[in-house]
C-alpha positions in Angstrom: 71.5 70.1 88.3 69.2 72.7 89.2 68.7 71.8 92.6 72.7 71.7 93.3 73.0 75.5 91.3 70.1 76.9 93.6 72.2 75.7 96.7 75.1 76.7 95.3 73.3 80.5 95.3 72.2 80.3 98.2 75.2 79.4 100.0 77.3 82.3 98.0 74.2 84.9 99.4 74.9 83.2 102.7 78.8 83.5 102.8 77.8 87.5 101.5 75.5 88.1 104.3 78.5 86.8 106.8 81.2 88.8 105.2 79.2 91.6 105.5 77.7 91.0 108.7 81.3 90.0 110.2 83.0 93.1 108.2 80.2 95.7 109.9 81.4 94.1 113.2 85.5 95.0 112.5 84.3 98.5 111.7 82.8 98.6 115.0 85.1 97.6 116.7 87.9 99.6 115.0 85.7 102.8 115.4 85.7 102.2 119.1 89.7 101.4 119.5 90.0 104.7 117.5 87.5 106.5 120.1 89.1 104.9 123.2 92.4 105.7 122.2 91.9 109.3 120.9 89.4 109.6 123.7 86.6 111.2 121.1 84.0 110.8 123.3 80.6 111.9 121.4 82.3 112.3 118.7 82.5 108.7 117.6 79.0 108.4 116.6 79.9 111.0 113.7 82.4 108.5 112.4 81.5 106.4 109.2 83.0 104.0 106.8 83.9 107.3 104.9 84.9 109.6 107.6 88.4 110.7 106.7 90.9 110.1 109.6 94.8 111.5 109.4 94.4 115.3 108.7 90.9 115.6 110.2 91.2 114.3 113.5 93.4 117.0 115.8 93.9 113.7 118.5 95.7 111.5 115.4 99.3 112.3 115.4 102.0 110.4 114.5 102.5 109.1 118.9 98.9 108.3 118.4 98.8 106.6 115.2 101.2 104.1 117.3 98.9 103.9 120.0 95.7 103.0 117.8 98.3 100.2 116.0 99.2 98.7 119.3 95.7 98.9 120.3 94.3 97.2 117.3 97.7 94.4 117.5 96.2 93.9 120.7 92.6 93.5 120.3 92.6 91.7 117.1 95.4 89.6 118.0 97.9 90.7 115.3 101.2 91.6 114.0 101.6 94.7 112.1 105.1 95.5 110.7 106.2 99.1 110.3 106.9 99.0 106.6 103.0 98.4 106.4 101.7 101.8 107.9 101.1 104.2 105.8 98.9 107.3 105.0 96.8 105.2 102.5 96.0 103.0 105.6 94.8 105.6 107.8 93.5 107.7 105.6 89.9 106.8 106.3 87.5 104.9 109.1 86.7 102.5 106.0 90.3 101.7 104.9 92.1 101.2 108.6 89.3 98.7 108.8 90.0 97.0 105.4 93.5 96.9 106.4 92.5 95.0 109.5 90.3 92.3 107.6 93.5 91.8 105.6 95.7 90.9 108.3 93.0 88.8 110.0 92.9 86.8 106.6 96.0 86.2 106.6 
């Protein structure tokens, strides 16, 4: 019994370490759509989980919120539906990323 709950701990700190791990690499990879399509150049190393996005980028309009979706459809192979863009979505580095991981899971 104890045996079965230590593996059972160390599998759940395993699956933790790969969510995370695997969750660092979407935000990578969305920070650099975001850079490639806004062309921020240096400016991309600035950005952060908690870097605020619509507002405080001058490049993220409402043409190139469209671009950044397409770009992200196309990179992570998925659909996004109009009715599911909102401010709340872009409103930071962190939560476009989150939103991403939720279509990916589903």
């Amino acid at each position: 019994m104890r045996f079965q709950a230590q593996e059972r701990e160390k599998h759940t700190t395993t699956l933790q370490t790969n969510q995370s791990g695997e969750s660092m690499q979407h935000l990578e990879e969305v920070r650099n759509i975001l850079s490639d399509v806004l062309d921020l150049n240096e400016r991309k190393k600035f950005l952060t989980e908690a870097s605020p996005l619509l507002g405080a980028i001058p490049e993220l309009d409402s043409m190139a919120v469209v671009n950044v979706i397409t770009a992200l459809e196309d990179h992570f192979e998925i659909t996004v539906d109009d009715d599911e863009i909102s401010a709340r979505v872009f409103e930071t580095l962190g939560s476009l990323t989150a939103f991403i991981e939720q279509k990916l899971a589903e």
